[in-house]
N, C-alpha and C positions, 0 to 999 in steps of 0.2 A: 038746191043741193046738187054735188055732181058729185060719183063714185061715195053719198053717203058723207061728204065734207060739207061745212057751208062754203058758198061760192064769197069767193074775197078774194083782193086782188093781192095777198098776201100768202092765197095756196099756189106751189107750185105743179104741174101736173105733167112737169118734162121729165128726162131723167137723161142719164150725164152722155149721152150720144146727141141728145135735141130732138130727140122724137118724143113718143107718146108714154109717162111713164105706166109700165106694165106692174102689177103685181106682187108683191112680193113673197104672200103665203096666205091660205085662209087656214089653213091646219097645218101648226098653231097659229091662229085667227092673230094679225100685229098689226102696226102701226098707231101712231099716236089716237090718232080715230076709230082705230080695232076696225077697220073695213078691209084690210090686206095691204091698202100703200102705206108706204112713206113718206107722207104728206107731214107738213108740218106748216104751223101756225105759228104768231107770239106767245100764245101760250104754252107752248111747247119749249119750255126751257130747255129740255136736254136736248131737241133739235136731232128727232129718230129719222132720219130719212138717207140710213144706208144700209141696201139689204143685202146683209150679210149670211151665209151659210156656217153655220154656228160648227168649232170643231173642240174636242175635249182640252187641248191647249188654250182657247179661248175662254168657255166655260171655267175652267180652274183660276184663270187670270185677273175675270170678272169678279168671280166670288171671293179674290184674296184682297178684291178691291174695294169690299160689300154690298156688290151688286149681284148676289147668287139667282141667276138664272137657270138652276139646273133643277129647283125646289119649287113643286107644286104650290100655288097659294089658290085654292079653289076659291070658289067657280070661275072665275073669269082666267084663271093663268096656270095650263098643264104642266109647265115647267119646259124646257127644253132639254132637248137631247141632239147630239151628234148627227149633225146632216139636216137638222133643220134650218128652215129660213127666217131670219126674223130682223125688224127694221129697228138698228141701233141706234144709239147716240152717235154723233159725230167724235166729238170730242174722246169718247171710249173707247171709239176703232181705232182712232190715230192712236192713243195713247200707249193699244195694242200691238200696234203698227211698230212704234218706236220700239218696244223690249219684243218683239219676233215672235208676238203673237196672235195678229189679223188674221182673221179667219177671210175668205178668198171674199169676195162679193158678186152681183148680180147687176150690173152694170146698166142695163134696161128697167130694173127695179130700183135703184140708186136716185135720188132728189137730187142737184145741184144746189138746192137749195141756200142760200146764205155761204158757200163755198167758192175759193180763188181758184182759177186753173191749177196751181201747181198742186193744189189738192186732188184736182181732180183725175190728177195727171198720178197720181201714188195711187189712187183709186182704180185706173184703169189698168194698172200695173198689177191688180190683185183680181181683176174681172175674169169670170169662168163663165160668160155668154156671150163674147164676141164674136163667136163665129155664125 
């Protein structure tokens, strides 16, 4: 096991610069493995491996989409609130992306994962840790 994942040549453990991916949150504890990255697997259908900093335009957008993120569901899930970090779906950001509601991302916490450049290239364009 490595960062709490099993080792398979199926985790990625870069993030979208090609260094070492870092972190995304331990409070609230995220990622598909709940270890803090955005690690993702095949089993991992929704493919969580962009850590985004969650903002109340997001959250709203989620939840008109049935995904309320902003609702505690104990023990395992405080809910999120505004300015938190947490490792999304792929497919959810972009989606946010398109109607002007991406919340910024974390670009060194960000997975490549299963993603083309020109994705990655929208992603870095929302990055709030490049410098």
């Amino acid at each position: 096991m490595s960062n709490g994942v099993p080792l398979s040549s199926t985790v990625n453990f870069q993030n979208l610069l090609g260094t070492s991916l870092e972190i995304c949150s331990t409070s609230p504890l995220t990622g598909y493995f709940r270890n803090g990255y955005c690690a993702s697997c095949p089993d991992d259908y929704g493919v969580h491996t962009v850590c985004a900093q969650v903002t109340q335009d997001f959250l709203d957008f989620t939840r008109a989409k049935g995904n309320d993120l902003s609702t505690a569901n104990p023990p395992s899930f405080p809910g999120l609130k505004v300015g938190d970090k947490w490792c999304l779906c792929v497919s959810r950001w972009f989606q946010a992306y398109r109607a002007g509601k991406a919340p910024a991302i974390c670009a060194k916490a960000t997975n490549p994962m299963y993603l083309q450049q020109e994705q990655i290239n929208v992603l870095l364009s929302k990055a709030i840790d490049l410098n």
